[in-house]
Backbone as JSON, one array per atom type, in Angstrom:
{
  "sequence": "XXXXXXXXXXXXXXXXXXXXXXXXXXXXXXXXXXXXXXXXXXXXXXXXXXXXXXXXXXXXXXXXXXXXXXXXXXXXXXXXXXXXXXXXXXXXXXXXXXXXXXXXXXXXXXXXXXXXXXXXXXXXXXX",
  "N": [[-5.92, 14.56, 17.56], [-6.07, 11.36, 18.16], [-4.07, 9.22, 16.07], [-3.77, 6.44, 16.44], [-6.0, 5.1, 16.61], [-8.08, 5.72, 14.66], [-9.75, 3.76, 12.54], [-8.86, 0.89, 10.75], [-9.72, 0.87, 8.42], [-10.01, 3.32, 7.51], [-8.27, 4.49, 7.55], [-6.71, 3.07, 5.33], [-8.66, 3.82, 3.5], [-7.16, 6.78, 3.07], [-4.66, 6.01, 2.35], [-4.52, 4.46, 0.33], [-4.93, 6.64, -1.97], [-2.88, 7.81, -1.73], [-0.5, 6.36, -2.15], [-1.6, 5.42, -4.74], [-1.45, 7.64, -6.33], [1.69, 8.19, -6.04], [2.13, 5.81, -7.32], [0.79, 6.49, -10.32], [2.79, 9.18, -11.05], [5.36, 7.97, -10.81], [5.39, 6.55, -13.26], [4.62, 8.0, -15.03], [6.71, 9.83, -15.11], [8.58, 8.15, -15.87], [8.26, 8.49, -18.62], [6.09, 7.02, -19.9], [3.79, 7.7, -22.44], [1.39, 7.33, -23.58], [-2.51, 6.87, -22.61], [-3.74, 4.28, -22.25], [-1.05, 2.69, -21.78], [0.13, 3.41, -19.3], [-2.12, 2.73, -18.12], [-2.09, 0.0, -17.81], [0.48, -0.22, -17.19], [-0.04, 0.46, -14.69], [-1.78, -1.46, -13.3], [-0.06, -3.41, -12.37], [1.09, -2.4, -9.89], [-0.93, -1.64, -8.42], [-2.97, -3.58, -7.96], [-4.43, -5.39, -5.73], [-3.18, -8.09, -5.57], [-0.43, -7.5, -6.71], [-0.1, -5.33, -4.27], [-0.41, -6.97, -1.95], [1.5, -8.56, -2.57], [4.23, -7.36, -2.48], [3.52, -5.76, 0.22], [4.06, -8.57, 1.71], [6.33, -8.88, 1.25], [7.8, -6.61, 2.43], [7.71, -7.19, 5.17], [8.77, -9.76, 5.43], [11.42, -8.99, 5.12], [12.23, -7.58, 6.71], [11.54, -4.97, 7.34], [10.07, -2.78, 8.45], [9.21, -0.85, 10.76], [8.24, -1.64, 14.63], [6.16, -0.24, 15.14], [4.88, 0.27, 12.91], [4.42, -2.86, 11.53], [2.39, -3.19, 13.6], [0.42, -1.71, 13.1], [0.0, -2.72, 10.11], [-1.09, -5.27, 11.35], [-3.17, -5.37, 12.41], [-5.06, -3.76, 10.36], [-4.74, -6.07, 8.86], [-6.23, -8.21, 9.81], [-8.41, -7.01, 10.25], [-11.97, -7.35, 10.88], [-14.02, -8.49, 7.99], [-16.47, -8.17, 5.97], [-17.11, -8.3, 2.93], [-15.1, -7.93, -0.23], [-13.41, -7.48, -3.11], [-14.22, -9.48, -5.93], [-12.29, -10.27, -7.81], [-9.95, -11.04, -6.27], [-9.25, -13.61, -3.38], [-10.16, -13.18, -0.21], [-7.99, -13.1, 1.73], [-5.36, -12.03, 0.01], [-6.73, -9.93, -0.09], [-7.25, -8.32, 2.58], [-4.14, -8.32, 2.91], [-3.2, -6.26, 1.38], [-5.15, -4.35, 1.48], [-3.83, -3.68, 4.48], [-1.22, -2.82, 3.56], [-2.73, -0.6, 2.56], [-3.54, 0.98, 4.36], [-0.87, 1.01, 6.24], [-0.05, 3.02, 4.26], [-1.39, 5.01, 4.73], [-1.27, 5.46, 7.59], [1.24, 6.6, 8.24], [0.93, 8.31, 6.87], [-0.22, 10.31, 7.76], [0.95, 10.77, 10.25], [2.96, 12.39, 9.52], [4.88, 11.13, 8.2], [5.99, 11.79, 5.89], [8.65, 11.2, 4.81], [9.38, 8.56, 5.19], [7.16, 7.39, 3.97], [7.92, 7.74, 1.35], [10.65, 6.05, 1.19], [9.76, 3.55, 1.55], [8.06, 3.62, -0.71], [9.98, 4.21, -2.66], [11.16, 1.51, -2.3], [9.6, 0.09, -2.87], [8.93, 0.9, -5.65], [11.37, 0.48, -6.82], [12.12, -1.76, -6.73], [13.23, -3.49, -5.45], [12.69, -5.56, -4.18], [11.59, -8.11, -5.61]],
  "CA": [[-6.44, 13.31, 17.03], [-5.03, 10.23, 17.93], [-4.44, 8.19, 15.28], [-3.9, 4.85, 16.45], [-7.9, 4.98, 17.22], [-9.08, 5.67, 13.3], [-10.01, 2.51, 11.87], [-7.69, 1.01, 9.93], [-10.52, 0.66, 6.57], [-9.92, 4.37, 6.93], [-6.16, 4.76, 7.01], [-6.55, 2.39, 4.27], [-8.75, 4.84, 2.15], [-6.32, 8.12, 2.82], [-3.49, 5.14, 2.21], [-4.77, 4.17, -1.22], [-5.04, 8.0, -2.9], [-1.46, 8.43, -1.88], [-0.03, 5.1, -2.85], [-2.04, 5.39, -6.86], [-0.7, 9.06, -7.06], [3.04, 7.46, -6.29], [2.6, 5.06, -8.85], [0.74, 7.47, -11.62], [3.99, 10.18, -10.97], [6.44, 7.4, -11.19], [4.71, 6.23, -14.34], [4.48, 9.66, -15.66], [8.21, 9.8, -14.89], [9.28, 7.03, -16.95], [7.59, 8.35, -19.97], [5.12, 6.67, -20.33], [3.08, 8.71, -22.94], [-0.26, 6.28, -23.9], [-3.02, 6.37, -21.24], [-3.71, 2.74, -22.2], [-0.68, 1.93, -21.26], [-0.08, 4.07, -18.07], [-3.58, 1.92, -17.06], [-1.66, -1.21, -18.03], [1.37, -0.55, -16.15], [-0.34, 0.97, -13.17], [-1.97, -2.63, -12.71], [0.6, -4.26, -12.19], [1.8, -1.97, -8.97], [-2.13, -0.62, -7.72], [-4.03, -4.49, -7.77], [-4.59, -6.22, -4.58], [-2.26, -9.39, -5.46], [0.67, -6.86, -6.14], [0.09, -4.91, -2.71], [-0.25, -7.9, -0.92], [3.06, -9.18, -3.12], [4.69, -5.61, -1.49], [3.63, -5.92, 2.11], [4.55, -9.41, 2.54], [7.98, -8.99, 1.16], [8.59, -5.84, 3.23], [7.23, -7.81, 6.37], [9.52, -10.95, 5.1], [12.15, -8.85, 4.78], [12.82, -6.8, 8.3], [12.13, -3.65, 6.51], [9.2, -2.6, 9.24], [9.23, -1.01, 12.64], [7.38, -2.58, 14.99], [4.59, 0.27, 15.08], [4.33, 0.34, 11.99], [3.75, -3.82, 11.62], [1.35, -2.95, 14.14], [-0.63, -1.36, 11.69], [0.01, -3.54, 9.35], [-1.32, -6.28, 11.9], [-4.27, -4.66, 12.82], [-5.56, -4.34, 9.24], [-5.04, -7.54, 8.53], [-6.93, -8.62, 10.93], [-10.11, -6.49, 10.54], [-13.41, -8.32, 10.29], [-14.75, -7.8, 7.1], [-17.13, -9.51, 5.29], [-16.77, -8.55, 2.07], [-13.82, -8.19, -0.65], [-13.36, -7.63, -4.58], [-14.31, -10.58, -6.79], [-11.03, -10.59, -8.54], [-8.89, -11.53, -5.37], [-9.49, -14.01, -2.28], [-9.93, -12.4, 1.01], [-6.55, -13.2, 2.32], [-4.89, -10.98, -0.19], [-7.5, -8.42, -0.05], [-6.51, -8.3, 3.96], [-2.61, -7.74, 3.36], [-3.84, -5.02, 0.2], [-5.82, -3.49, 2.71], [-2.51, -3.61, 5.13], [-0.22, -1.68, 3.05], [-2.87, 0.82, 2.03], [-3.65, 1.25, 5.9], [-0.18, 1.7, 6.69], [0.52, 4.25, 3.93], [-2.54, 6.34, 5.44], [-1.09, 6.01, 9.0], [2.58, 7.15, 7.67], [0.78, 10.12, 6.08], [-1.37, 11.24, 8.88], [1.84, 11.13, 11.53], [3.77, 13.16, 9.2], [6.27, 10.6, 7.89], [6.45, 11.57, 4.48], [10.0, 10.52, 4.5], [9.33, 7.06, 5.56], [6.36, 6.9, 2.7], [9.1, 8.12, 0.17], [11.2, 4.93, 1.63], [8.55, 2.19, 1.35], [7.85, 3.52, -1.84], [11.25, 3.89, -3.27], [11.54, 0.11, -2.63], [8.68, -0.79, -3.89], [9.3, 1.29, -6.86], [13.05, 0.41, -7.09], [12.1, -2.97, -7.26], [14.08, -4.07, -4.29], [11.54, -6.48, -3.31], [11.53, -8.68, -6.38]],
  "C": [[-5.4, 12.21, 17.27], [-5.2, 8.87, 16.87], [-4.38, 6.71, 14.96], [-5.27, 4.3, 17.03], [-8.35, 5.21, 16.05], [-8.74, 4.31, 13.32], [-9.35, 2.2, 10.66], [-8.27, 0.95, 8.44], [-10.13, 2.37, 6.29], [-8.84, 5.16, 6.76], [-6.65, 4.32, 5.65], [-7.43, 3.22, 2.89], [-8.13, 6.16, 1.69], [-5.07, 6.57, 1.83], [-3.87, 4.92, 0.3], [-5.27, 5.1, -2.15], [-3.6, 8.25, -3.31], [-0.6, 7.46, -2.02], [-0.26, 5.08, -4.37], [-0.87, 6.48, -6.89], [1.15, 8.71, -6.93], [3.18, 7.03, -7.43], [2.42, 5.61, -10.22], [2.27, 8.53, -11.96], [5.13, 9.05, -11.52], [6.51, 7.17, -12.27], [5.08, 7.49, -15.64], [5.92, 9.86, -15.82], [8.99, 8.94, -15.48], [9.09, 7.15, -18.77], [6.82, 7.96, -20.31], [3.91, 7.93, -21.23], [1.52, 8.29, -23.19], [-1.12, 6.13, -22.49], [-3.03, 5.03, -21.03], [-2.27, 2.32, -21.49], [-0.02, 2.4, -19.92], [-1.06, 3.01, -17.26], [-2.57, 0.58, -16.71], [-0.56, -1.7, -17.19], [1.15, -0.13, -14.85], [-1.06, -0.4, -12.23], [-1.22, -4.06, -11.79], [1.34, -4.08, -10.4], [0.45, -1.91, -8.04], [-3.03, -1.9, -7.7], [-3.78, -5.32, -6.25], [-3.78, -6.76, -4.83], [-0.98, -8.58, -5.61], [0.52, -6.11, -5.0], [0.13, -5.85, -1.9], [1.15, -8.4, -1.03], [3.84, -8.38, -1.89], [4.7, -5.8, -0.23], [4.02, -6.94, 2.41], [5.83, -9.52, 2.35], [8.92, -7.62, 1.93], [8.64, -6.25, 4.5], [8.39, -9.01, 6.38], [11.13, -10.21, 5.13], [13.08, -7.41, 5.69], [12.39, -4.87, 7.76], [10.55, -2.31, 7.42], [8.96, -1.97, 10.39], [8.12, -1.76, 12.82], [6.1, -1.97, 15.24], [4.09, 0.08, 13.86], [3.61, -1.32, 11.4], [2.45, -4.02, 12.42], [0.13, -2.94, 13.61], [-1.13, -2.14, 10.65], [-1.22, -4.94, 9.77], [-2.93, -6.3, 11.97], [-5.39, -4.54, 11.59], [-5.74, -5.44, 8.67], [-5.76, -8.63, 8.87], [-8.24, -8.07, 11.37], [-10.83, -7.29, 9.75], [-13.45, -7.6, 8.67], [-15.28, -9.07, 6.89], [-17.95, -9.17, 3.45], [-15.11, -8.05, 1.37], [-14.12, -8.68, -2.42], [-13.48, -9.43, -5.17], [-13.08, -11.1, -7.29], [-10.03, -10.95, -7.59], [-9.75, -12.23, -4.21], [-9.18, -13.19, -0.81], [-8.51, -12.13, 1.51], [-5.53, -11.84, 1.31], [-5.3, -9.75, -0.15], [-6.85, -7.65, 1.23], [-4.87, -7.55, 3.39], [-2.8, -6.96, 2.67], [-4.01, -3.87, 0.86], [-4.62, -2.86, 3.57], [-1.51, -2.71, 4.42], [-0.93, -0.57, 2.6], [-3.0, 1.18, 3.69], [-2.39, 1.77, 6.13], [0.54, 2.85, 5.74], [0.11, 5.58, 4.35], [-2.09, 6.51, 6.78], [0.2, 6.7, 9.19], [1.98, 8.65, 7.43], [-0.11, 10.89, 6.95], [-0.49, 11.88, 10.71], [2.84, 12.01, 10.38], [4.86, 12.56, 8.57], [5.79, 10.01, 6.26], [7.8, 11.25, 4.26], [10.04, 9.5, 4.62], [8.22, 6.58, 4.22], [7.32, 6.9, 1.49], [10.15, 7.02, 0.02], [10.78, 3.79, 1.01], [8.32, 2.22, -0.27], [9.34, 3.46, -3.06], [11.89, 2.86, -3.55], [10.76, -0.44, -3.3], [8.79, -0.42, -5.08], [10.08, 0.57, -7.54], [13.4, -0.89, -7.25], [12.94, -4.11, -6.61], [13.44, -5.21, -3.84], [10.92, -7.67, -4.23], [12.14, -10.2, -6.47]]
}
């Protein structure tokens, strides 16, 4: 399978199982004991306007190869014609973009590079 031929809506739905389950574990890992507020702080990492926050400050911030912006590019850049109520297209697009490239990370095998991306975004490097 080559996977710079799936479509990047469908990176972007492997990409956004294994991006939540990051943030639930990390979550989970902090203690958090209250589902309520597990939900509460998982919003803040798992909504469109923070993933878009995320991808444009890893993009802003050299932290990218250039296949992987690829990806990035490529999603961002797919037609669509629709997109959640609660965000304007444009962030939906770069949203889209970082779940895309967590699905194309996890389909070439570079769970060490997802573990990366996420460690910053976690770690708050990007703030």
């Amino acid at each position: 399978m080559n996977v710079l031929e799936i479509n990047v809506l469908v990176l972007a739905y492997l990409g956004d199982t294994i991006y939540e389950d990051y943030i639930r574990r990390y979550l989970i890992e902090k203690k958090i004991a209250s589902v309520d507020e597990l939900q509460k702080e998982a919003v803040s990492y798992v909504s469109a306007k923070s993933q878009a926050f995320f991808i444009k400050k890893l993009i802003a911030n050299d932290m990218l190869t250039d296949e992987e912006l690829e990806i990035v590019r490529r999603a961002r850049n797919h037609k669509t014609n629709s997109h959640p109520k609660n965000c304007d297209i444009v962030t939906y697009k770069y949203a889209t973009a970082l779940e895309a490239l967590i699905g194309y990370l996890d389909l070439v095998n570079a769970k060490d590079r997802i573990d990366e991306i996420m460690n910053v975004i976690l770690g708050g490097e990007l703030c």
